[in-house]
C-alpha positions in Angstrom: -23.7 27.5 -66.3 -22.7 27.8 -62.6 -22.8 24.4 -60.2 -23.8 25.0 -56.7 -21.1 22.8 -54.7 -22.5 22.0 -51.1 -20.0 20.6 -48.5 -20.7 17.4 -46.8 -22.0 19.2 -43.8 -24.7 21.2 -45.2 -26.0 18.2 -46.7 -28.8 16.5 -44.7 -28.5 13.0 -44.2 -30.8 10.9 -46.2 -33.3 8.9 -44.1 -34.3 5.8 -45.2 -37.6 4.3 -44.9 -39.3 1.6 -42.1 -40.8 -1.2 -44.2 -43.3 -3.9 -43.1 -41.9 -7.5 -44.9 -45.1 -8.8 -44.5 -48.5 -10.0 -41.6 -51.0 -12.0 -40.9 -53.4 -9.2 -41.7 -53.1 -5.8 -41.7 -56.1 -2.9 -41.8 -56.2 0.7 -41.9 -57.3 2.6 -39.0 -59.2 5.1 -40.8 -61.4 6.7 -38.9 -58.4 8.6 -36.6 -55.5 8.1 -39.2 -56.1 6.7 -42.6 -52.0 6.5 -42.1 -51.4 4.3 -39.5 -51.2 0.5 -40.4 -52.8 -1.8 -38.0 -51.0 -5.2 -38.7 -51.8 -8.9 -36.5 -50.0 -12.0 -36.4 -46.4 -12.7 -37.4 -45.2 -9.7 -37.9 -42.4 -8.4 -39.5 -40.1 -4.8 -40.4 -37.3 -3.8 -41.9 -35.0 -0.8 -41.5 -31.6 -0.6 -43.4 -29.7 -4.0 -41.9 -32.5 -3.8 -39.2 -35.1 -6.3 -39.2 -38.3 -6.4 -36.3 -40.4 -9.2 -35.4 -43.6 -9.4 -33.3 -47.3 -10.5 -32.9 -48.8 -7.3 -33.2 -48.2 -3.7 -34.8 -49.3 -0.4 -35.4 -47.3 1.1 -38.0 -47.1 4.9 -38.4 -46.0 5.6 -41.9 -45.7 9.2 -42.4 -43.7 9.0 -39.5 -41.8 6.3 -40.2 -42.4 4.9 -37.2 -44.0 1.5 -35.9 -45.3 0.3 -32.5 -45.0 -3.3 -31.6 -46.5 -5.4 -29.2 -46.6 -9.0 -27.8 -43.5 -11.1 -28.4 -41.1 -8.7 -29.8 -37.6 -9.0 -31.4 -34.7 -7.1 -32.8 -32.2 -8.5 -34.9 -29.0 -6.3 -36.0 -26.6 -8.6 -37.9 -26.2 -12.4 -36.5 -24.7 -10.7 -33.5 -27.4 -8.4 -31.8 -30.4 -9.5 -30.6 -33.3 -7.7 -28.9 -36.4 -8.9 -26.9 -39.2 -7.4 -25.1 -42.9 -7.1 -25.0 -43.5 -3.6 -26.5 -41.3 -1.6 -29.0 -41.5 2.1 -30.3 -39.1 2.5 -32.9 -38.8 5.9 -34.5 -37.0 5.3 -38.2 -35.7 9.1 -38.6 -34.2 9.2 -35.6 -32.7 5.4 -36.1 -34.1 4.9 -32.3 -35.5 1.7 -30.9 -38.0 2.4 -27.5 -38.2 -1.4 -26.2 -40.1 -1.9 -22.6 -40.6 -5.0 -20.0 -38.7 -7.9 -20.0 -36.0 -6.7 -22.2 -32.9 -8.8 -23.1 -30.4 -7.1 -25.1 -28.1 -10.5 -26.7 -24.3 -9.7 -28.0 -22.8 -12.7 -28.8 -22.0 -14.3 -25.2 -23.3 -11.4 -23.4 -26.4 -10.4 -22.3 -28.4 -7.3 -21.0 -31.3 -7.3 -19.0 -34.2 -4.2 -18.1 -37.5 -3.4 -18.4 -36.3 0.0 -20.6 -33.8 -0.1 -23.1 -33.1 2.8 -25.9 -31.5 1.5 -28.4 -29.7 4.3 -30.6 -28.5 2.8 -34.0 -26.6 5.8 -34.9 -23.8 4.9 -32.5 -25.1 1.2 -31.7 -25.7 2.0 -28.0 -28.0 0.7 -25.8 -28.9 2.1 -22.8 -31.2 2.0 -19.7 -32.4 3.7 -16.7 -34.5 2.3 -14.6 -31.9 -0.3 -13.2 -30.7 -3.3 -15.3 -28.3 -6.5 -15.2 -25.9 -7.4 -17.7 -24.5 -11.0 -17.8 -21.5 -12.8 -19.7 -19.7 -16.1 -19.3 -17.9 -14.6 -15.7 -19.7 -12.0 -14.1 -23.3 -10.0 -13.3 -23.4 -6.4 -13.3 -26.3 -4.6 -12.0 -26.5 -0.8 -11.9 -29.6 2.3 -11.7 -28.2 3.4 -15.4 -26.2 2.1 -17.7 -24.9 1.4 -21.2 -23.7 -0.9 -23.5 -22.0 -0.9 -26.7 -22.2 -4.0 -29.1 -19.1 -2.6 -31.0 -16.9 -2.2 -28.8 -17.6 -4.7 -25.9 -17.6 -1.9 -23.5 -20.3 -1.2 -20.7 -20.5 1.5 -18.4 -22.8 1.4 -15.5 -23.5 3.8 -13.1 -25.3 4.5 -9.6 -25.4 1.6 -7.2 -23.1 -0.3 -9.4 -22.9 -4.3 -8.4 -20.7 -6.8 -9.9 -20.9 -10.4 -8.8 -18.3 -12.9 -9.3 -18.0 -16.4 -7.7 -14.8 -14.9 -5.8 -15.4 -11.6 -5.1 -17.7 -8.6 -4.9 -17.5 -5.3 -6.5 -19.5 -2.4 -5.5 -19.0 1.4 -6.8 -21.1 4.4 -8.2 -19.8 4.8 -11.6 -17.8 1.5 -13.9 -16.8 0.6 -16.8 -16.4 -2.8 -17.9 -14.9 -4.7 -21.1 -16.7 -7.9 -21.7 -14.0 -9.1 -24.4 -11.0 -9.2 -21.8 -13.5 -9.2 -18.2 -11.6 -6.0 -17.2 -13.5 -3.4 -15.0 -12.1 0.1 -15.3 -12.5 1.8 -11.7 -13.4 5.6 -12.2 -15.3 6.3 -8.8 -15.0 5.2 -5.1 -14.8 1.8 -5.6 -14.5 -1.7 -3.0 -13.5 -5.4 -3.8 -14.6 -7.8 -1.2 -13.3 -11.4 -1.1 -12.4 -14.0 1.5 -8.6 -12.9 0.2 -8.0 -9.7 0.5 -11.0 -6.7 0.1 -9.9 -3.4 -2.6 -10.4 0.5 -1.9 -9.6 2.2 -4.8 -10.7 5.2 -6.9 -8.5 4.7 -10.1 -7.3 1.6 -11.6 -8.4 -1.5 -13.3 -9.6 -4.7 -11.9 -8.9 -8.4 -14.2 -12.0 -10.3 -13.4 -10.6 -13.9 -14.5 -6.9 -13.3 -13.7 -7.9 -11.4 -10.5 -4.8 -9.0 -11.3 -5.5 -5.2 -10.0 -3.3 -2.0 -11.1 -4.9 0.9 -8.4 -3.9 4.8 -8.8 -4.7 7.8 -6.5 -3.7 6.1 -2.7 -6.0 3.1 -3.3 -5.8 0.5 -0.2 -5.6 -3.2 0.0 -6.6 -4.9 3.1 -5.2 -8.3 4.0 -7.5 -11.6 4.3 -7.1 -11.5 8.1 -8.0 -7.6 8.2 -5.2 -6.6 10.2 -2.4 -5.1 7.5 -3.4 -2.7 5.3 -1.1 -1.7 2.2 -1.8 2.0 0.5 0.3 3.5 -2.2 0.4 5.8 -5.1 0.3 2.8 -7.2 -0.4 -0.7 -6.4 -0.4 -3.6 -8.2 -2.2 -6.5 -6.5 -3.1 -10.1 -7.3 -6.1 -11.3 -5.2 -5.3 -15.1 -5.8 -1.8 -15.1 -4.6 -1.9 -12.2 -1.8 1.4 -10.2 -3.6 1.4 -6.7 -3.7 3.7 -4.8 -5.0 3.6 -0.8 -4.3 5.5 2.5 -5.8 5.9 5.8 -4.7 5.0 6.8 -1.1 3.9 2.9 0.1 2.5 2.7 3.5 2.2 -0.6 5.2 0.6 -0.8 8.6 0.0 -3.6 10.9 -3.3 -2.6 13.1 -2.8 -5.1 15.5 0.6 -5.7 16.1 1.2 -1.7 15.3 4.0 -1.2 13.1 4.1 0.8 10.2 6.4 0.4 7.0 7.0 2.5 4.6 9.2 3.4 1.2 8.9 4.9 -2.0 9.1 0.9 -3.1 7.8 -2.3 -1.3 6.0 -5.2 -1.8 4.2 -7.8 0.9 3.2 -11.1 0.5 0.6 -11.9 2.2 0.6 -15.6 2.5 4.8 -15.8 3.5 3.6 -12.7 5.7 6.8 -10.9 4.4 7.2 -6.9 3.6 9.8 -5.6 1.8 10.6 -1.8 1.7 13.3 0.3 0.1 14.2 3.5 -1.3 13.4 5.9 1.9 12.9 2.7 3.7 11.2 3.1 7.1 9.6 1.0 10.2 7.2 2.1 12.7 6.9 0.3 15.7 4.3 2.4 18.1 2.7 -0.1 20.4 4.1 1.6 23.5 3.8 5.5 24.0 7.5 5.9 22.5 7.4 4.8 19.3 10.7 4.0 17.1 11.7 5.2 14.1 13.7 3.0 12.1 15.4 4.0 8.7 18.1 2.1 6.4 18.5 1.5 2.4 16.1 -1.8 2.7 13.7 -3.3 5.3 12.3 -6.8 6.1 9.6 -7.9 8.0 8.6 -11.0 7.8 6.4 -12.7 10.6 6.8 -16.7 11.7 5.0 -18.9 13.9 3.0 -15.9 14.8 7.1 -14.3 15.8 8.1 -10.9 14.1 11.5 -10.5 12.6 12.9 -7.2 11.2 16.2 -6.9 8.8 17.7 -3.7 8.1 20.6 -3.3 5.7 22.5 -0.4 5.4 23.1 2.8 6.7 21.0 2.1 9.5 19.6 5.1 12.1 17.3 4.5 15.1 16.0 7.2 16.9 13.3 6.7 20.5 13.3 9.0 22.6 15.3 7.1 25.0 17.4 5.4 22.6 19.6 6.1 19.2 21.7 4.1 16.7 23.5 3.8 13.7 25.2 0.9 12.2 25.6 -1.0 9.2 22.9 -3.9 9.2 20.1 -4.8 12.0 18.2 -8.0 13.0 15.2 -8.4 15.6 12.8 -11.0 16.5 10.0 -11.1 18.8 10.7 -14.0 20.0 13.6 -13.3 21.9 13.1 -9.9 21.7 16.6 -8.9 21.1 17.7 -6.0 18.5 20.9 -6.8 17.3 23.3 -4.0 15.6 26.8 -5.0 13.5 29.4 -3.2 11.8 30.2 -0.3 13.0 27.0 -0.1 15.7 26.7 3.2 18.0 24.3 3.3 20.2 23.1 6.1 23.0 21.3 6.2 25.8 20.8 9.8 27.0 24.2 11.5 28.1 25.9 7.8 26.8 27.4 6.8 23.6 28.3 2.8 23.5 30.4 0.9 20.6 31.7 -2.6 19.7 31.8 -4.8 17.2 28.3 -6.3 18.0 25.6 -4.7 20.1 22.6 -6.4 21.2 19.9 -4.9 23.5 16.8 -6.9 25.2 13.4 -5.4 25.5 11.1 -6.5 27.6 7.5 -4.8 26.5 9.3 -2.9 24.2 11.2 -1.3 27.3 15.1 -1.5 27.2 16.3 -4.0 29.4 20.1 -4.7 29.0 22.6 -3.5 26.3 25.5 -6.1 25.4 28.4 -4.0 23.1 30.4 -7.5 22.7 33.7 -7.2 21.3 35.9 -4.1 21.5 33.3 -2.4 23.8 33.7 1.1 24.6 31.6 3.6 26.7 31.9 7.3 26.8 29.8 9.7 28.8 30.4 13.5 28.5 30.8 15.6 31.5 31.4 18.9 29.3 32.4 19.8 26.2 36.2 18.4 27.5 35.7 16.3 29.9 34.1 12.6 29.1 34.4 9.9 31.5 35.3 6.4 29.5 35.1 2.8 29.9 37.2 0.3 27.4 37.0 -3.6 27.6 36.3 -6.6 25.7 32.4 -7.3 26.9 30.3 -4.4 28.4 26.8 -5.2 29.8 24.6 -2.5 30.9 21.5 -3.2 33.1 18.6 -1.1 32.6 15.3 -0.9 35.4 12.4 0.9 34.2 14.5 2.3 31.1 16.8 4.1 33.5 20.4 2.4 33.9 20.7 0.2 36.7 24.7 -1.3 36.4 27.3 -1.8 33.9 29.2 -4.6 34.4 32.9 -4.8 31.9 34.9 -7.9 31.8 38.6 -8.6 30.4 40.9 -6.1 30.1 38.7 -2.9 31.6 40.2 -0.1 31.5 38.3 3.5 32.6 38.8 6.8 33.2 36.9 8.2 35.6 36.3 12.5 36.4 34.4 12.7 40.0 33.8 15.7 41.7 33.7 17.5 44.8 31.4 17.4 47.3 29.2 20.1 46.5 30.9 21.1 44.2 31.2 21.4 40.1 35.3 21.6 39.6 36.6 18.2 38.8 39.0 16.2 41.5 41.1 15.4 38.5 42.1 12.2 36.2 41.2 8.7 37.6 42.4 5.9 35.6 42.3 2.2 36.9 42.7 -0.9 34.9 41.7 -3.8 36.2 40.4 -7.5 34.6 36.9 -6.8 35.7 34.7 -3.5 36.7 31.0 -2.7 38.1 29.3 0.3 37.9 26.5 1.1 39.8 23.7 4.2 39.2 21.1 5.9 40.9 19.6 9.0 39.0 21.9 8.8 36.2 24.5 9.0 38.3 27.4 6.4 39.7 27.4 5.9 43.3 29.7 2.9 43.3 32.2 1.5 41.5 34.2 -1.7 41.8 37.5 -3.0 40.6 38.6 -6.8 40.9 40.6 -8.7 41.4 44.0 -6.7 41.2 43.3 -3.1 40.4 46.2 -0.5 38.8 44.5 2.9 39.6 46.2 6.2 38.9 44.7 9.8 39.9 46.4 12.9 38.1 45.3 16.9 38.6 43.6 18.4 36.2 46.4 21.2 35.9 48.7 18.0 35.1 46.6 16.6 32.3 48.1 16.9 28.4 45.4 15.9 26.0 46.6 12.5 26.0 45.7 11.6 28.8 42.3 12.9 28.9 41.2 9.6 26.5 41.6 6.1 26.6 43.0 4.3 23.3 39.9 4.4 20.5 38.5 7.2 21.7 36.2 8.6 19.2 32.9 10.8 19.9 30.5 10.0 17.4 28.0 12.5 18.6 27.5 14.0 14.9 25.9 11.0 13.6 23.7 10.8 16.6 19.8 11.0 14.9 17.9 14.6 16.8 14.7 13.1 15.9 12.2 10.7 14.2 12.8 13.4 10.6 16.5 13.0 11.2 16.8 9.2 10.4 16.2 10.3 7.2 19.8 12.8 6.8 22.4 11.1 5.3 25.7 11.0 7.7 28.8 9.5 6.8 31.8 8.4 9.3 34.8 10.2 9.4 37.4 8.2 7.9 39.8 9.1 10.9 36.7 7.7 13.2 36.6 4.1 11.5 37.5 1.5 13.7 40.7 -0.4 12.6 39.6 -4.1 11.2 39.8 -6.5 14.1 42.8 -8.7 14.4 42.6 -12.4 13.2 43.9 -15.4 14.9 46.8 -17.3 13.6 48.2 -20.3 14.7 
């Protein structure tokens, strides 16, 4: 004899039957239904591990249904707990209807709503009609919503609210853990505090540690509203004001207006210090020329209200009015001095100054004097051949309105000088002077006096008598090929010559 084998999936799921445990009274209502059980006073169901309490009842039994009324309750376990003051539960489809004043209880959590469905098949319960859910932290508050007793997990949806004692979260679409307090950010989402206020569209947020990991360029505004920190990643603790940021950070100062940026960086907002590295950048564009500032790692960190910048390492500045390289950099506002070492070069237009040390004041961001100190040397190029050249120990240029004013060279100045005729573009010749001091004065970018004191040595040679030699002074080096074209250009990597390194500078000895 042959077995018919059926697979679980034809099978039809067995439905188990809605029982009444017991009532006050019950009657049947005959004249419509001689099926429907009309029951009164302590009333009470069962269904599986399902039991239903409440003071009234019509129970459909060919349906395997029941309606309840008055003070109902649903208990699921010692865990899940369900009040309201009407029920319509529908035993084949393992579905609980409950209406007006509903509290859903889980343990320390609670849901309220004045319609909850209640599915049993996948112990989910959900509303529509706006509702609240509660636990030992936080409120939530949302049009729809759900929550799952098994695994802790609500998701909430249109004009989603969640209050906590520090902070305020509002989005259209979140889901929240009630085991660890962590809300899952899936939507346009904003964190308000007295700290620090969230803009994010990906990330989670720790309600009790107040720790945020953000995704997808989501911003964090500082407690004063005036920086703002945005990033492909961000991680961000409210309590402390730290963020730390990865890949494509941009930091930006709204008030003060500078702008950092790096694929790395971090800024805390309490110290008021930024950190940037890894195509390291600052920004400052208060004035209509803004500069572009670029090295292996940035500082900013701001004191008694004063701003201070450290840049380490392959350091390129680029203004329209004004370039550099050198090795590290320091600035402060408060003496508004930007101060280049190792290795500093530094232009200005058609001139190209070096020294040990350079140091240039601003004055409302505007260049007011350059110092090269040490080992000071000044070219500016005539042609492709021709440069005229000023060599000494201390070189102090004067700048009015950004144009150069005077340069003023002390202890052991030495120049070469190429004037010109009158009307004329062919070159006098070679004049070289050396004297203890030298002034320079400029009109239009162009000298139009120049003094020597107190004993000058001056020699003039012909052009046609020049050798090579004697067209530079000792040190002579053009760096022009590490000169940044543009803001893009502090970015390209440029090495000095190893012939164009200035020899280390002689120590004392007693």
């Amino acid at each position: 004899m042959q077995q018919n084998i059926s697979s679980p999936q034809q099978e039809k799921k067995k439905v188990s039957r809605v029982y009444m445990d017991y009532a006050d009274s019950t009657v049947y209502e005959k004249d419509n239904n001689p099926d429907i059980h009309v029951s009164r006073g302590n009333v009470a169901f069962r269904h599986d591990s399902t039991r239903m309490f409440c003071d009234s009842a019509y129970f459909y039994e060919m349906d395997n249904s029941l309606e309840a009324f008055g003070t109902v309750r649903i208990e699921q376990g010692d865990t899940l707990f369900i009040y309201g003051d009407y029920l319509m539960y529908e035993g084949n489809r393992n579905m609980a209807k409950m209406r007006k004043n509903v509290r859903m209880e889980n343990q320390n959590v609670t849901l309220f709503t004045d319609n909850l469905d209640y599915d049993r098949n996948i112990n989910l319960g959900y509303f529509f009609d706006g509702g609240m859910l509660v636990d030992s932290l936080n409120e939530l508050t949302s049009i729809y919503g759900q929550y799952s007793p098994n695994t802790k997990i609500a998701t909430f949806k249109e004009k989603v609210k969640l209050l906590n004692p520090q902070f305020v979260l509002t989005s259209d679409t979140l889901k929240y853990n009630t085991v660890n307090k962590v809300a899952t950010i899936i939507s346009p989402t904003v964190i308000e505090s007295d700290s620090a206020t969230i803009y994010s569209s990906s990330g989670e947020y720790h309600t009790e540690t107040d720790e945020a990991t953000l995704y997808k360029r989501s911003v964090v505004v500082s407690k004063d509203r005036t920086k703002t920190m945005t990033a492909d990643t961000l991680f961000f603790n409210r309590r402390t004001g730290f963020g730390e940021a990865f890949s494509c950070m941009v930091l930006n100062d709204t008030v003060k207006k500078w702008i950092l940026t790096g694929n790395y960086g971090y800024y805390d907002d309490p110290k008021e210090f930024a950190f940037a590295t890894d195509s390291a950048q600052f920004i400052e564009y208060s004035q209509k020329d803004s500069l572009f500032l670029h090295a292996d790692t940035l500082q900013v960190q701001t004191v008694d209200k004063e701003r201070e910048i450290k840049a380490f390492y392959g350091v390129r500045i680029y203004r329209i009015d004004l370039q550099g390289v050198c090795d590290s950099l320091q600035f402060n506002t408060k003496d508004s001095i930007l101060n280049l070492y190792k290795n500093p070069v530094l232009w200005n237009t058609g001139y190209q100054i070096t020294a040990d040390t350079i140091k240039i004041l601003f004055n409302d961001s505007t260049v007011e004097q350059v110092k090269a100190l040490d080992r000071s040397f000044a070219i500016e190029e005539r042609d492709s051949t021709y440069f005229n050249q000023i060599k000494g120990k201390n070189l102090t240029a004067f700048f009015t309105g950004g144009e150069l004013e005077r340069v003023e060279v002390e202890s052991n100045t030495e120049s070469i000088y190429y004037p010109i005729e009158d009307k004329g573009t062919e070159f006098l010749g070679r004049n070289k002077t050396e004297s203890d001091f030298m002034t320079i004065y400029v009109v239009n970018r162009k000298p139009v006096k120049i003094l020597w004191w107190p004993t000058p040595k001056a020699e003039m040679l012909p052009i046609p008598d020049l050798t090579p030699e004697a067209k530079f002074l000792k040190d002579f080096v053009n760096y022009n090929y590490l000169r940044p074209k543009d803001k893009d250009d502090i970015f390209t990597k440029k090495n000095i010559r190893s012939e164009d390194i200035p020899a280390p500078k002689r120590q004392r000895t007693r």
